[in-house]
C-alpha positions as CSV (number, residue, x, y, z in Angstrom):
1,X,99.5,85.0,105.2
2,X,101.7,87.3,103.4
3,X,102.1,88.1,99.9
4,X,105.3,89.2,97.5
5,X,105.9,89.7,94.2
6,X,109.3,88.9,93.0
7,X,111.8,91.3,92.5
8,X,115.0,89.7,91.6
9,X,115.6,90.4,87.7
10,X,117.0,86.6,87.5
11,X,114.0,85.6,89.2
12,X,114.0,83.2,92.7
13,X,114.7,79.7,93.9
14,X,113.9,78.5,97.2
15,X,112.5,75.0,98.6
16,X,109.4,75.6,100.6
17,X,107.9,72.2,101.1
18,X,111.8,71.8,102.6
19,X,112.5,69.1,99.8
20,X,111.8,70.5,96.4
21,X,113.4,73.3,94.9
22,X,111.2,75.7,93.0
23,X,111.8,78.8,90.5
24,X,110.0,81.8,90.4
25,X,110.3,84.1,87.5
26,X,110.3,88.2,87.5
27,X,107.3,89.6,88.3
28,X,105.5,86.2,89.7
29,X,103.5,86.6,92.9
30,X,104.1,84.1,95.9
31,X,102.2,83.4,98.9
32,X,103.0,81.6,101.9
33,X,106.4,80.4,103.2
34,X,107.9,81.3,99.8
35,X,107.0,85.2,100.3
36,X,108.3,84.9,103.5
37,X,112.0,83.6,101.9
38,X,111.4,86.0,99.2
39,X,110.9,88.5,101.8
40,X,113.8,87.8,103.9
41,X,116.6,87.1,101.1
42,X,115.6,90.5,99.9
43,X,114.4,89.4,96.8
44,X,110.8,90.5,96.4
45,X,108.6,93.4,97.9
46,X,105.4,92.8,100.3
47,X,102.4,93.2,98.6
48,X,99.7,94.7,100.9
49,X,96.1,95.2,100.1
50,X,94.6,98.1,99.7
51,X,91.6,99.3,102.1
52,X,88.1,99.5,100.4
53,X,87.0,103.3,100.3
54,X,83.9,104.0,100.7
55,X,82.4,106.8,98.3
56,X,80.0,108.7,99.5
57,X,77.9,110.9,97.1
58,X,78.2,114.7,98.1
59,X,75.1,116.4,100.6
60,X,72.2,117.8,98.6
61,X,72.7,121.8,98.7
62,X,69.6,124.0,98.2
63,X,69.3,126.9,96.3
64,X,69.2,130.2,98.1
65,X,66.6,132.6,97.5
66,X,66.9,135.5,95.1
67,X,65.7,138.7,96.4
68,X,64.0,140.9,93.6
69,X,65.0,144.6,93.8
């Protein structure tokens, strides 16, 4: 299902149910067949989601030994 958020300073209007017009203001996120008219009119940007990193904690480094002169 892909995501946008709207673009379009004066915001968007499309009918996605095919029988009821509906506004979206700036900035609002829409899913569904609205991001995909959105997407198409060139009136909002795909939103994609971002991978989850794994962190891994550095390896445990030992000490070397001091040689006494």
């Amino acid at each position: 299902m892909p995501k946008a958020k709207i673009t379009n300073l004066d915001g968007y209007k499309c009918a996605p149910e095919g029988h009821t017009v509906v506004f979206f203001p700036f900035g609002s996120i829409v899913t569904g067949k609205a991001a995909e008219f959105a997407l198409s009119d060139r009136a909002a940007r795909m939103m994609l989601d971002a991978p989850e990193t794994k962190i891994t904690p550095p390896k445990e480094t030992k000490r070397k030994k001091r040689i006494k002169l």
